[in-house]
N, C-alpha and C positions, 0 to 999 in steps of 0.2 A: 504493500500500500504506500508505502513513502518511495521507492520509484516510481509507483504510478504520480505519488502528489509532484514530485519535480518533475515528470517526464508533461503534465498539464500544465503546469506553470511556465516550463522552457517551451511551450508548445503556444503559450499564449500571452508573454511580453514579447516586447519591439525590440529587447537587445538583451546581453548579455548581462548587462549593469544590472536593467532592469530588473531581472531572474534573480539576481545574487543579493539586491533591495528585499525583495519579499522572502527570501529565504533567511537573510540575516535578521529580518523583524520577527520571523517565525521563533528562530531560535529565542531572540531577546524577551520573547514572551513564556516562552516553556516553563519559567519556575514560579508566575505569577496569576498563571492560569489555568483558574479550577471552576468550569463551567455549572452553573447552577440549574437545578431540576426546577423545573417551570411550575410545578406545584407548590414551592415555597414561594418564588417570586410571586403567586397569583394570590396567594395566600393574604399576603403583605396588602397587596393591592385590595382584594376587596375587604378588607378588615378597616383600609381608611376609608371606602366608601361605608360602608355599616356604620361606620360613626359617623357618619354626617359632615365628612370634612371634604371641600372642594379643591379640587388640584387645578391651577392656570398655566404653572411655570413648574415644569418639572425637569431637573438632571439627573445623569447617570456618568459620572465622570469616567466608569470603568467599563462601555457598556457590552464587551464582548461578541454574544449573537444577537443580542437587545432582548433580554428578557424581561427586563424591568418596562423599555418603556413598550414595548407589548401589551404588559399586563394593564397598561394607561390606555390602551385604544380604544376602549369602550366612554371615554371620557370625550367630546366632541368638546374640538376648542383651543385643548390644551397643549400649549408650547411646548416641545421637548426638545429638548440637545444633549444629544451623547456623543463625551467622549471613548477613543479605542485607538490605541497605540497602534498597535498588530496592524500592517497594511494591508494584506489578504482580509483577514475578519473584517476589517473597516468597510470594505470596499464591500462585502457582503451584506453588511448592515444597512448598508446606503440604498441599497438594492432593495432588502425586504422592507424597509421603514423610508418610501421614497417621501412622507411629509413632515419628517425630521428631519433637523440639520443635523448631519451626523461627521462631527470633527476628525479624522485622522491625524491625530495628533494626541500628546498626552496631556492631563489634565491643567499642567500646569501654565500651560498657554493660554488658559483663559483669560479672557481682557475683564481689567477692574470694573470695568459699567456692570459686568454681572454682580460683583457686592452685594449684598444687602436683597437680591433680588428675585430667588427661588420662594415657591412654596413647599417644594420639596426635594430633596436629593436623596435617592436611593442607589444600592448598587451593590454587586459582590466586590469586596475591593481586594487590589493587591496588597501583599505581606511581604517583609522581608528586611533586613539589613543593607535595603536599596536606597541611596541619595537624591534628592531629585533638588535640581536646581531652581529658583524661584526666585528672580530678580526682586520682585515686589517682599517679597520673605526677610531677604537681609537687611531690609530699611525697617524695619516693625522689633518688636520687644523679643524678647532674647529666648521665649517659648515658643514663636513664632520661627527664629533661626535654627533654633535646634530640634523642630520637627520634621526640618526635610533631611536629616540625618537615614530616617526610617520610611518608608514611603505611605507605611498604614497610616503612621500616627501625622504624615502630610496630611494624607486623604481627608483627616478629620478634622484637624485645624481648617484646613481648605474649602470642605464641602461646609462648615457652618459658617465659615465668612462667607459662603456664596449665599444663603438665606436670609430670605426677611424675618422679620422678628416675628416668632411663633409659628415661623415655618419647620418641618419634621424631616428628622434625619431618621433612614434606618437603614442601617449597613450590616451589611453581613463579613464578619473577620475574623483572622484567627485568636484564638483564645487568648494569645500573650498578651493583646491589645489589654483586657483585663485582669489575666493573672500577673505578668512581671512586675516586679517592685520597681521596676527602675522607669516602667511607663507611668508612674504616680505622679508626676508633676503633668501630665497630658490629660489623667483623667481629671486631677482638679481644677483646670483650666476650661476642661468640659463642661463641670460639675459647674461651675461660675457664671459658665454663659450658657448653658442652659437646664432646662427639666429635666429630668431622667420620666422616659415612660417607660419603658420597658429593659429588660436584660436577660437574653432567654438561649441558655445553653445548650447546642445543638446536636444530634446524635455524631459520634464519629462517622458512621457510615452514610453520611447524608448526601457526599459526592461519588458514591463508588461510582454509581451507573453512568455518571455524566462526565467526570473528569478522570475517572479511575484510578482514583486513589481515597485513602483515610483519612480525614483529616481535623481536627477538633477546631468547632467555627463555633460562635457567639452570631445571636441577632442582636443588635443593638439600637433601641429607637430613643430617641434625642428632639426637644423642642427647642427651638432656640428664645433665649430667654436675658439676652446683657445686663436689663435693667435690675436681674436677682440677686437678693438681699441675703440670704440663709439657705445654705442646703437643708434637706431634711435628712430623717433617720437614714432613708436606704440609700440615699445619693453621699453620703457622709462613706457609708460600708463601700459604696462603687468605689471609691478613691484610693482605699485600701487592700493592702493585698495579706495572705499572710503564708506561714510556711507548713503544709501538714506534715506532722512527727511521722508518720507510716511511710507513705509515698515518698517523703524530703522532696516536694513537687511545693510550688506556691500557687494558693488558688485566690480569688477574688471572694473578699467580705463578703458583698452582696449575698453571694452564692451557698456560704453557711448559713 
């Protein structure tokens, strides 16, 4: 099957360059992409319509084969833009979702007029000990600088500066995002600017069928909230992590 994928690909760019472009993007995506089963994305989806909440401006900064903003098509109206690194995926995306603007390019290229300006950003996002570089990032406060170290804990700084105030995050990510102690200064910058609504730990097996692999992921939904005064009891435990005596593994407060 992966000669057939190059033997299609060399079979259907203009040159040589071109072929070795989408094979190099292939690769640069392999450790950050774990495809998401459409039944939790839809999941997501109509649990915000059930509650009554209207979506206008929705992103997906990660958006893969666009599962997320799929799950939005039944919403007439609504703005979507997804970003997708990967050039082949991209190029597919644009394809099934032709009334999306769908970016090729990574997330961090978004232009500042987006600020302030989602109702919602949802997405599987990528994990990793990945740096991403963010002009606008190293001019802002020093938790802002030191989250493009990690590309998850970008995502989240990032995707909540892209919301209006009391617009809903919910990401799906790897677990360390909430068990590491050393992400504790990300979650309480979280916890600062906005709500915690929800934090809901996800089976290992929940990627076999789609990405083929195990992988321990968290859903985590987020209101965005600057103007907050007081975390509460369970947004205080989100911020903490601690160390279990059996395992010697650190798991997230909340989660006890």
């Amino acid at each position: 099957m992966v000669v057939e994928l190059h033997q299609v690909i060399r079979d259907n760019t203009l040159s040589e360059k071109e072929y070795k472009q989408y094979f190099a993007s292939i690769k640069n995506s392999v450790l950050t992409a774990f495809y998401t089963p459409p039944e939790v994305v839809q999941t997501i989806a109509d649990t915000i319509r059930d509650s009554g909440i209207t979506i206008n401006r929705f992103l997906d900064p990660s958006a893969g084969m666009g599962e997320f903003p799929k799950a939005f098509d039944s919403d007439n109206g609504v703005e979507k833009i997804s970003f997708e690194k990967d050039i082949l995926t991209a190029k597919i995306l644009s394809h099934l979702h032709t009334d999306d603007k769908v970016k090729i390019e990574g997330f961090e290229t978004i232009e500042n007029r987006y600020n302030n300006y989602f109702d919602m950003v949802s997405s599987n996002i990528p994990f990793g000990e990945i740096s991403v570089f963010d002009a606008s990032f190293m001019k802002q406060d020093k938790l802002h600088r030191e989250s493009t170290r990690t590309i998850h804990n970008y995502f989240f700084v990032k995707g909540i500066d892209s919301l209006r105030e009391g617009g809903l995050m919910a990401f799906i990510t790897s677990q360390g995002v909430m068990n590491s102690p050393s992400n504790e200064p990300v979650r309480k910058w979280l916890i600062d600017n906005t709500n915690l609504v929800s934090a809901i730990r996800l089976p290992n097996n929940l990627f076999t069928d789609y990405a083929g692999t195990e992988v321990g992921s968290d859903l985590i939904v987020l209101q965005k909230n600057t103007a907050k005064e007081k975390p509460n009891f369970w947004e205080e435990l989100f911020v903490s992590s601690s160390l279990h005596r059996e395992t010697e593994t650190y798991n997230n407060d909340y989660f006890y």
